[in-house]
C-alpha positions as CSV (number, residue, x, y, z in Angstrom):
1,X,0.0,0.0,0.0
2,X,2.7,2.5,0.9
3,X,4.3,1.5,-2.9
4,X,0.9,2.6,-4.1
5,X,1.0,6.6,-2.3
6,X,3.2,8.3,-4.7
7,X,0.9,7.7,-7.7
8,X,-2.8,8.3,-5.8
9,X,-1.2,11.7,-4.9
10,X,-0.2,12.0,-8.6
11,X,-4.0,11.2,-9.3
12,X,-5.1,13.2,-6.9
13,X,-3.3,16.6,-8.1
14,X,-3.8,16.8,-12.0
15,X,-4.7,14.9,-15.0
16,X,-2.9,13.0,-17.8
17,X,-3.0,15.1,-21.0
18,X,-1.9,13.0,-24.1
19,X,-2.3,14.3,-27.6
20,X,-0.7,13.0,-30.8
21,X,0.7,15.6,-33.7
22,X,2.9,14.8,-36.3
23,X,3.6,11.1,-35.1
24,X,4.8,12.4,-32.0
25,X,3.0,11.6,-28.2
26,X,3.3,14.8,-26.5
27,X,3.0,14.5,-22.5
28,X,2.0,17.3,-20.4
29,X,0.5,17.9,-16.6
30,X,0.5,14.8,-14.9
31,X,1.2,12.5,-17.6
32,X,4.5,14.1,-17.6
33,X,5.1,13.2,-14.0
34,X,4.0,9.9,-14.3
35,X,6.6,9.4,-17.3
36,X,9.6,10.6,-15.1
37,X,8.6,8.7,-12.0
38,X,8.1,5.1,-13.6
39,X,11.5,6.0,-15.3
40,X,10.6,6.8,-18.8
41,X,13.1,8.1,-21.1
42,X,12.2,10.9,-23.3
43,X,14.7,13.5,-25.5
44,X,13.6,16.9,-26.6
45,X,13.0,16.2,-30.1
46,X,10.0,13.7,-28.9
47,X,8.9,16.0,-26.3
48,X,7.3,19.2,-26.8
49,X,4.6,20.7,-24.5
50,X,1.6,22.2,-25.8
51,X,1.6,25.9,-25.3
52,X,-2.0,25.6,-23.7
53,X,-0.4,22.4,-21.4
54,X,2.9,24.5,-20.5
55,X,0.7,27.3,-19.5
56,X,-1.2,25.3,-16.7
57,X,1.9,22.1,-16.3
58,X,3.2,22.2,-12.8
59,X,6.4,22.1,-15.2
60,X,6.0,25.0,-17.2
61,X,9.4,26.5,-17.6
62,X,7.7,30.3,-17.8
63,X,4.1,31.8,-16.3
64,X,1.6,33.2,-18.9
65,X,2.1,36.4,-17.5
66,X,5.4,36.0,-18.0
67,X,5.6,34.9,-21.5
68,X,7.9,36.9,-24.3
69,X,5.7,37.4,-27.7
70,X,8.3,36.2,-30.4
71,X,6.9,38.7,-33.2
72,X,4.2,41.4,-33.0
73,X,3.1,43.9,-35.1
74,X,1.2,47.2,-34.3
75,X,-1.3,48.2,-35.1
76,X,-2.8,44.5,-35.3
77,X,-4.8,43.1,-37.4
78,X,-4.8,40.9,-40.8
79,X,-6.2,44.4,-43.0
80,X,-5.0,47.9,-42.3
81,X,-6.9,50.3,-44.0
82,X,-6.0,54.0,-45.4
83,X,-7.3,56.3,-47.6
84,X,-5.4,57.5,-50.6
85,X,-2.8,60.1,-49.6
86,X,-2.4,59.3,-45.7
87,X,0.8,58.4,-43.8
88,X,1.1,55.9,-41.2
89,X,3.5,53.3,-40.1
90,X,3.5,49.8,-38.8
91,X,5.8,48.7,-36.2
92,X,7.5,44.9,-36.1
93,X,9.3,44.2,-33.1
94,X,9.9,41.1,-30.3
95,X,9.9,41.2,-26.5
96,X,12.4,37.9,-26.9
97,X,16.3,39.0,-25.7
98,X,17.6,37.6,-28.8
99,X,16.0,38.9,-32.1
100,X,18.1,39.3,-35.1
101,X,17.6,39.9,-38.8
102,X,14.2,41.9,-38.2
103,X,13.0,42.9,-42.3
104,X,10.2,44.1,-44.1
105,X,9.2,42.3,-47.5
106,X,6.8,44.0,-49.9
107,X,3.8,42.8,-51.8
108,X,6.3,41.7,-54.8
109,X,8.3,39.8,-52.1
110,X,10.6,42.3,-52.5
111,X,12.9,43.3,-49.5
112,X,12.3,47.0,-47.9
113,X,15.7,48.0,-46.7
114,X,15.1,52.1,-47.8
115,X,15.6,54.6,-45.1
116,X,14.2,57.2,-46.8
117,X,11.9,57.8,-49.3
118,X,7.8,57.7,-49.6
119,X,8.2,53.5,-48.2
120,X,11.2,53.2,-46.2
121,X,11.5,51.7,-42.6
122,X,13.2,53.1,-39.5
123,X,14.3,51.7,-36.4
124,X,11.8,51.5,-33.8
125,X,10.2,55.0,-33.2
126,X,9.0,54.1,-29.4
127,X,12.6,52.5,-28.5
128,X,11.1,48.8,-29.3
129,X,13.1,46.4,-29.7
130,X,12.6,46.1,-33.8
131,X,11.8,48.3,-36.9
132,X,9.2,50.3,-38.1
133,X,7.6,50.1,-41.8
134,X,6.9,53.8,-42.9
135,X,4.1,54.9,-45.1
136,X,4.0,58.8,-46.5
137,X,1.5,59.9,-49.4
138,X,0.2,56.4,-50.1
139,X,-1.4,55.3,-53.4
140,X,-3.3,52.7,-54.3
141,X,-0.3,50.9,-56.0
142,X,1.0,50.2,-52.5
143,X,-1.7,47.7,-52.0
144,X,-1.2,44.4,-51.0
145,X,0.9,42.1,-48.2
146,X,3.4,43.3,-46.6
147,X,5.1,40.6,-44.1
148,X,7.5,41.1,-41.1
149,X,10.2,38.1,-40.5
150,X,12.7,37.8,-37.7
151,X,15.1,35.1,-36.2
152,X,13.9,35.4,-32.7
153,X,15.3,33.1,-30.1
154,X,17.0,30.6,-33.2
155,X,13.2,30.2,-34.6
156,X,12.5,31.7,-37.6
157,X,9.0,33.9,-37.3
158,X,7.3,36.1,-39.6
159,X,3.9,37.7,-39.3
160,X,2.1,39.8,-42.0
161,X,-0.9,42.2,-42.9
162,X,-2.9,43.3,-46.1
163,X,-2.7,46.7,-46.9
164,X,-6.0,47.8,-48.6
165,X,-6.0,51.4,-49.5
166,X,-9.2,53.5,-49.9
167,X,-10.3,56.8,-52.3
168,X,-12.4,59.6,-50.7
169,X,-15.3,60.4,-52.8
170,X,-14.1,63.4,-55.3
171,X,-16.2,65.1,-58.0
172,X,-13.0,65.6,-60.0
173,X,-14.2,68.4,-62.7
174,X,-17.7,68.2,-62.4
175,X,-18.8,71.9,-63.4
176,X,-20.8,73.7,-60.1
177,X,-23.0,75.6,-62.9
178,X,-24.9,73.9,-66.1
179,X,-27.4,73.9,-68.8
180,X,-30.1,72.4,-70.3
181,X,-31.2,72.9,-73.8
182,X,-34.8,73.9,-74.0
183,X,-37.2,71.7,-75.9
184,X,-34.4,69.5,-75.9
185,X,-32.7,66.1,-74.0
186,X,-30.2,67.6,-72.0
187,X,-27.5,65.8,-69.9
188,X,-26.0,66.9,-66.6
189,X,-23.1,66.0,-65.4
190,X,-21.7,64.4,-62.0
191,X,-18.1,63.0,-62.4
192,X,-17.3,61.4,-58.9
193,X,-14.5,58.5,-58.0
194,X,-13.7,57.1,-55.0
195,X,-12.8,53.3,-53.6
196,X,-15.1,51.7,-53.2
197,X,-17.1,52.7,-56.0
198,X,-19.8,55.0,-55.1
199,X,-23.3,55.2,-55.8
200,X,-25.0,58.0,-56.9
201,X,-28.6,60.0,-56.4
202,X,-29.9,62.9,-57.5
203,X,-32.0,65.9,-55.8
204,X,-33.4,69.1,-57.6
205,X,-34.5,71.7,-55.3
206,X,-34.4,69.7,-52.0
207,X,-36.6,66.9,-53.7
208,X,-34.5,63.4,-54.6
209,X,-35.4,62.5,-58.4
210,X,-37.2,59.6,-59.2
211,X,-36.4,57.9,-62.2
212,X,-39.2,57.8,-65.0
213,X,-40.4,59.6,-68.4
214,X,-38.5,62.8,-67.1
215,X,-35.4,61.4,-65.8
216,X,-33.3,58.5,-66.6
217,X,-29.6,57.8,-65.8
218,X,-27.0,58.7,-68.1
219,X,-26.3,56.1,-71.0
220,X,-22.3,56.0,-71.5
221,X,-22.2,57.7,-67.6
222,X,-24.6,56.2,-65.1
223,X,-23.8,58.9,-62.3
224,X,-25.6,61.5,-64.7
225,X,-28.3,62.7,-65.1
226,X,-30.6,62.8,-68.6
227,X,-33.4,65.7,-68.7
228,X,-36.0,65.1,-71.0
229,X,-37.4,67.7,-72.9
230,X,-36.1,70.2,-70.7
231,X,-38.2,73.6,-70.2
232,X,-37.2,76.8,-68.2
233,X,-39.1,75.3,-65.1
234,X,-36.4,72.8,-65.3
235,X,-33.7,75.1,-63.8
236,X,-32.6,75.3,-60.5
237,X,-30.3,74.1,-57.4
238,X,-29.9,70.6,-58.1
239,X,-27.2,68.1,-56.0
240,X,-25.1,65.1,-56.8
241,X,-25.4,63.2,-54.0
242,X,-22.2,60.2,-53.7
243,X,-22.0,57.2,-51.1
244,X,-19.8,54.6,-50.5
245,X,-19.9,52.0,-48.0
246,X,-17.5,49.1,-47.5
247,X,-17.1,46.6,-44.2
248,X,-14.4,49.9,-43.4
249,X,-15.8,53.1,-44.2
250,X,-19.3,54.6,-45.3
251,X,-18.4,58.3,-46.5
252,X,-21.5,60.2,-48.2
253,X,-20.9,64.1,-49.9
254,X,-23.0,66.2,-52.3
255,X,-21.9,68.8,-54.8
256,X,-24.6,71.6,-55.5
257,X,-24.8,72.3,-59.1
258,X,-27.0,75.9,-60.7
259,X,-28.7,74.5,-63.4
260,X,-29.6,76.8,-66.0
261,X,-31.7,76.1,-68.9
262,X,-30.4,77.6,-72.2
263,X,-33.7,79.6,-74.4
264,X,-34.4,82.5,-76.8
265,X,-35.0,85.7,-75.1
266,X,-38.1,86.7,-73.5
267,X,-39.5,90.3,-72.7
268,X,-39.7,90.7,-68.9
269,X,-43.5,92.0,-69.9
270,X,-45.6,91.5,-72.4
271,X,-45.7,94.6,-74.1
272,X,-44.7,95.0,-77.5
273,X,-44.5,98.6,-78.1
274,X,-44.1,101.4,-75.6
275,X,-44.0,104.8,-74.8
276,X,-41.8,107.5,-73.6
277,X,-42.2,111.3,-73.4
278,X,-38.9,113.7,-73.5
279,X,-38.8,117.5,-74.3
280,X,-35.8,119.5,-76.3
281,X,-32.9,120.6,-73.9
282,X,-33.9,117.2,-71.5
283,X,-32.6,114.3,-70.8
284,X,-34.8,110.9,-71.8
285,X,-33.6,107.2,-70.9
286,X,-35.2,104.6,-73.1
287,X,-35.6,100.9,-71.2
288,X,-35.8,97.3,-72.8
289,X,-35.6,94.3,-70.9
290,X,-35.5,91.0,-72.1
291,X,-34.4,87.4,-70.3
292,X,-32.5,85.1,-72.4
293,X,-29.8,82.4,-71.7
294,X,-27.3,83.2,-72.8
295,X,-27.6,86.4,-72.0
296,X,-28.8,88.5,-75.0
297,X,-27.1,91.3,-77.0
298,X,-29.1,94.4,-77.1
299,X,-29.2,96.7,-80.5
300,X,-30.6,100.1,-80.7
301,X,-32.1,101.3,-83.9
302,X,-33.5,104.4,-85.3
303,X,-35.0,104.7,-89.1
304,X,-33.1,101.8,-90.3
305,X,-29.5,103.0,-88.7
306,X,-27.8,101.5,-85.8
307,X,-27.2,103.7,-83.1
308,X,-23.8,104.4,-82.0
309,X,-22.8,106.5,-78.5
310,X,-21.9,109.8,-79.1
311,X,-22.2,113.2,-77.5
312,X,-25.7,112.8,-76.9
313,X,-26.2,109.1,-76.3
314,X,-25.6,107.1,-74.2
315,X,-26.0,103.1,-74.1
316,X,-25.7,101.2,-70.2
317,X,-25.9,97.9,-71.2
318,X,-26.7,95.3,-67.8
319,X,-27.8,91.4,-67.2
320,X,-31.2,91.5,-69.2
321,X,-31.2,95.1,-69.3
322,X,-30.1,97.7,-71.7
323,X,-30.7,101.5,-71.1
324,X,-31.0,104.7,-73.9
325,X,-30.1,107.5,-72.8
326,X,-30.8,110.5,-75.2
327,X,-30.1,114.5,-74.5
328,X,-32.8,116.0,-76.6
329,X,-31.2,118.7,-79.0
330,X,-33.8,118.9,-81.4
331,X,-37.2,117.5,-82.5
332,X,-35.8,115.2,-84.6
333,X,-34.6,112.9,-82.1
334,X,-38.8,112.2,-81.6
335,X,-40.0,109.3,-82.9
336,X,-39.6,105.4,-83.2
337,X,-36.6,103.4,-81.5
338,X,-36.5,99.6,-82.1
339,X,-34.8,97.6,-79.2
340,X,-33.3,94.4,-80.7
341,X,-32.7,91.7,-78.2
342,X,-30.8,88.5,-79.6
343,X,-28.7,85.5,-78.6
344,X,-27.7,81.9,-80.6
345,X,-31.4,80.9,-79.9
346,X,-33.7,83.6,-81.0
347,X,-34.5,87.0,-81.8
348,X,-37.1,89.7,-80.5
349,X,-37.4,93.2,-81.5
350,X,-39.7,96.0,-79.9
351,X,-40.8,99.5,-80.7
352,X,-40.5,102.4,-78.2
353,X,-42.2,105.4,-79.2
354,X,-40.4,108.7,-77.8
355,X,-43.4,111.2,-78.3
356,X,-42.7,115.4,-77.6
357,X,-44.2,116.1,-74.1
358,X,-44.4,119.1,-71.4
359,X,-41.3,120.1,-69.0
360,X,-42.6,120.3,-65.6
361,X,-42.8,123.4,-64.3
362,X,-40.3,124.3,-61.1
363,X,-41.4,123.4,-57.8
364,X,-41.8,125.8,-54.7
365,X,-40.1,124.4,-51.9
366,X,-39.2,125.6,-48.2
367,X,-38.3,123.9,-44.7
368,X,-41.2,123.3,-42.6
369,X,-39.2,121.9,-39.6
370,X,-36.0,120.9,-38.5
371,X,-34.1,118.8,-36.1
372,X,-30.9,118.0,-34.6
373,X,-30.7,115.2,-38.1
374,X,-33.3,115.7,-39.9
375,X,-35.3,118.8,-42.2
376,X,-38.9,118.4,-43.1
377,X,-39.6,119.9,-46.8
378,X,-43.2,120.8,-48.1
379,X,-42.8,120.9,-52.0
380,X,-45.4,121.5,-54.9
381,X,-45.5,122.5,-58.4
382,X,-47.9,123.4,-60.8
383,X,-49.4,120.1,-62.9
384,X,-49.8,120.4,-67.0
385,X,-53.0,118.8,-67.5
386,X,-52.1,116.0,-69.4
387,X,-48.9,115.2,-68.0
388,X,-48.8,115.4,-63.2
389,X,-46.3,115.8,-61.4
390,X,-45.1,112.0,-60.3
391,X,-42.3,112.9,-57.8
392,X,-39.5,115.5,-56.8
393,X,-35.8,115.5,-56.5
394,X,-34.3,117.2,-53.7
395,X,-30.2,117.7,-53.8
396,X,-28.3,119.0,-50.4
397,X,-25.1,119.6,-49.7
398,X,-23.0,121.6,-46.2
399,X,-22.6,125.2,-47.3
400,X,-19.2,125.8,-48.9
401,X,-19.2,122.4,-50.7
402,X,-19.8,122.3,-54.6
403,X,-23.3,120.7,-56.2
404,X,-21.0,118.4,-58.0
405,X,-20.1,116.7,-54.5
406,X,-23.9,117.0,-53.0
407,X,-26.1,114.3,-52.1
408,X,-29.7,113.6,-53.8
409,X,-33.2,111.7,-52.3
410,X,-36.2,111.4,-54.7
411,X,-39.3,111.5,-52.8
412,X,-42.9,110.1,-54.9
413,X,-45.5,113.1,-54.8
414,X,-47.5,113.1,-51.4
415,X,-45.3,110.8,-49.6
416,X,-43.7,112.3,-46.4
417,X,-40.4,115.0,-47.7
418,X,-37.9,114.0,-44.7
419,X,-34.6,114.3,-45.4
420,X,-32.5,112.6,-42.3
421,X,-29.3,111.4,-41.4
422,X,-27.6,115.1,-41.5
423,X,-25.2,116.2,-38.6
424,X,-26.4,118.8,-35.6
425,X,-25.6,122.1,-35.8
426,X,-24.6,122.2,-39.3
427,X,-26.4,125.0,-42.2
428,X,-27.4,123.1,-45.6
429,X,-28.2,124.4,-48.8
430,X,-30.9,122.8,-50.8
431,X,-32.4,123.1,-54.2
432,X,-35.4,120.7,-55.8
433,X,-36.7,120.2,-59.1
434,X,-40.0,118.0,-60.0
435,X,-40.5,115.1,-62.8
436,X,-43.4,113.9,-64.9
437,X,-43.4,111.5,-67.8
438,X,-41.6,113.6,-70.0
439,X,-38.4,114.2,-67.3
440,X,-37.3,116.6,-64.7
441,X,-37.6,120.6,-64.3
442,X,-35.2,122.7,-63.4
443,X,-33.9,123.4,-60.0
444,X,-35.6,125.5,-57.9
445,X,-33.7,128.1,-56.2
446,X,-31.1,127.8,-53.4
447,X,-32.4,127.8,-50.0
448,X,-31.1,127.1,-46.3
449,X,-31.2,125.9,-43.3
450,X,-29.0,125.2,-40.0
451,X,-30.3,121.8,-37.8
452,X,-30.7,122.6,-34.2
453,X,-27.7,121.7,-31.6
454,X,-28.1,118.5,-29.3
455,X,-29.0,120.7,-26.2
456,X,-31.7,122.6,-27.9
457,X,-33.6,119.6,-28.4
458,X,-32.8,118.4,-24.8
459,X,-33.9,121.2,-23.6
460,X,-37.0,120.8,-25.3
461,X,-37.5,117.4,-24.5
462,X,-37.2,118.7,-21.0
463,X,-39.2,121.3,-20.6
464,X,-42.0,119.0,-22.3
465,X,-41.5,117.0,-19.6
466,X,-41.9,119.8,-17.2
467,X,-45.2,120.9,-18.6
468,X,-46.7,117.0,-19.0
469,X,-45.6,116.2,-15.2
470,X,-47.6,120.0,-14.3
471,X,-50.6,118.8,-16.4
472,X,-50.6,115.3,-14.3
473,X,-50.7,117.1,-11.3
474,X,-53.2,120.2,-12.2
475,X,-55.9,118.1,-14.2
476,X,-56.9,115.7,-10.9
477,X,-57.5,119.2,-9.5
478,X,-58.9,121.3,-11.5
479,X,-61.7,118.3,-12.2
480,X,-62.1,118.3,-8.2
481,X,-62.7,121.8,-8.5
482,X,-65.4,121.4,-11.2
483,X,-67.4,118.9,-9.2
484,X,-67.6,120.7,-6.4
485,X,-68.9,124.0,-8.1
């Protein structure tokens, strides 16, 4: 019985663990003890333990918490991911004491032993034990496996990763404005790349577009978009709306594009012919308007000859606008003026009739108030009975200064004839002249006036005050008064 304790206790404290690899019985735990105590002989090439058995052996030659790694890289993982352009780096290094021959080998198998350049490696940044695999500016060339190897401890070890690098969605050269033809099948545009591929919507005026009779996706392009029969209601903001999502990334951007749509010129109202009054020795502007896309070239023409500036006129040309302006010398400049309005598309021609009318007569004008900033005008002048008075111009300048460097309001006939903003305590001169249909009178005649100081109108503020703080006292008494008498 006493032959029999040594292997109960055995028993008692483990269990055998046998596995067979590679034609080899591998002992560990207790089957290990029992081995050595009945005497059996084993050599290191026959026995190896299990890591999983070394870890929990009564044998094991190291604790897990112990244990050396023999290659690590950082950041782990089987896939690092970048985008296009990023830098980053990957560090290989051992926690053994003897590592030697610690390299970097490319996707091509090729050896990295650069220690510069845009791939290059470096020994270790943080002071491990090993070297680091640089990455500056990547491109999507750079893809593939890139594999650490070591001699570490006399066993040769390697350890790799998979480089996949990714493309931020880019709209490249797609143009911010566009057009559409009218009447037409029109295409707009939306070059975008990225990896992964994206896909792409569409949205015109905050509304996503649904694919049907009106819109379709683009033929040789899908990520464009096909307008069919496109009219002017077709214009507006529309976006190109990209996503891409992969098991890494999910990245989503949208380019706003003005769409335009490309037609003959229309007149801003519907009037064919118009009319326009001017008197010799005045001044007359003559207006046509017309929307086009392109934008339309104006021509002026009076009997059958194109106008040209000179001396006495004037042409202001503007987006959809262009402006006559005539000095009347003589009643020959009366009559008919063709506006000619014209791009690649179409062509539309009106009449304005410039007919001989009344000069207004020159208004009477004086200051009926004034404050610390501000004069109050009352102006009037006599009406020709076919032609009113529509409104006055008022010009004012600090006495002293010339009327070429004066300042100008234009105030419609019976609206309120306030001139403000002016400085305290400062003399203006002023002069006004009144407009009908067929232009402006002359000025009236110079007259003055100095705005009040700041105190003046405190003080009148004040003694307001005075007098409303009196009344609230006197009124309670004089009614007492009346109801007792």
């Amino acid at each position: 019985m006493r032959n029999l304790q040594g292997p109960l206790l055995l028993l008692l404290l483990g269990i055998i663990s046998v596995s067979v690899t590679e034609g080899r019985i591998r002992w560990g735990g207790l089957g290990a003890a029992l081995a050595l105590r009945s005497g059996l002989r084993y050599s290191s090439a026959s026995y190896r333990m299990s890591p999983r058995a070394e870890a929990y052996s009564f044998f094991s030659r190291t604790r897990g918490s112990d244990r050396k790694e023999n290659l690590v890289i950082k950041p782990q993982g089987k896939i690092q991911t970048v985008f296009k352009g990023e830098s980053f780096f990957v560090s290989c290094s051992s926690d053994a004491d003897n590592v030697q021959r610690v390299m970097w080998t490319g996707p091509e198998g090729q050896q990295i032993t650069d220690y510069r350049g845009r791939i290059h490696v470096e020994d270790g940044r943080s002071g491990h034990k090993g070297v680091d695999l640089i990455f500056t500016n990547i491109s999507r060339k750079d893809r593939g496996k890139y594999t650490c190897s070591a001699n570490v401890d006399g066993v040769e070890e390697e350890r790799s990763f998979n480089l996949t690098v990714l493309k931020h969605l880019d709209f490249m050269d797609t143009p911010t404005t566009q057009y559409l033809e009218e009447d037409h099948d029109s295409v707009l545009r939306c070059d975008v790349d990225g990896d992964p591929a994206p896909r792409v919507s569409w949205n015109i005026n905050n509304r996503k577009v649904t694919y049907g009779t009106k819109y379709e996706k683009g033929t040789e392009h899908p990520n464009d978009l096909v307008v069919r029969n496109a009219t002017l209601q077709d214009a507006g903001l529309y976006k190109c709306v990209a996503l891409q999502l992969s098991n890494f990334i999910s990245e989503v951007k949208e380019l706003a594009i003005e769409v335009k749509v490309h037609h003959k010129p229309q007149w801003r109202d519907n009037d064919n012919m118009a009319q326009a009054y001017g008197y010799v020795t005045g001044d007359v502007n003559l207006t046509c308007e017309a929307v086009a896309e392109p934008h339309a070239n104006f021509t002026w023409i009076k009997d059958n000859q194109i106008i040209e500036p000179n001396d006495t006129v004037q042409i202001i040309n503007e987006d959809h606008k262009s402006v006559l302006r005539l000095k009347v010398t003589d009643v020959d400049m009366f009559g008919d003026y063709v506006c000619k309005a014209e791009n690649k598309l179409g062509t539309l021609e009106r009449v304005i009739i410039l007919e001989e009318g009344k000069k207004p007569a020159v208004p009477e004008a004086k200051v009926t108030e004034a404050e610390v900033n501000a004069i109050t005008l009352e102006l009037d002048a006599h009406n020709h009975p076919d032609m009113p008075i529509l409104a006055f111009r008022v010009q004012y300048k600090t006495a002293g200064d010339s009327w070429s460097n004066a300042q100008s309001m234009e105030f419609k006939r019976g609206d309120p004839y306030v001139i403000n903003s002016l400085t305290g305590d400062t003399l203006y001169v002023l002069r006004a002249s009144a407009k009908n249909a067929a232009g402006y009178s002359d000025f009236s005649s110079d007259f003055m006036k100095r705005t009040k100081k700041i105190h003046e109108s405190q003080s009148q503020i004040s003694a307001g005050n005075s007098l409303s703080a009196a009344a609230h006292v006197l009124i309670p008494f004089f009614l007492l008064l009346a109801s007792l008498l």
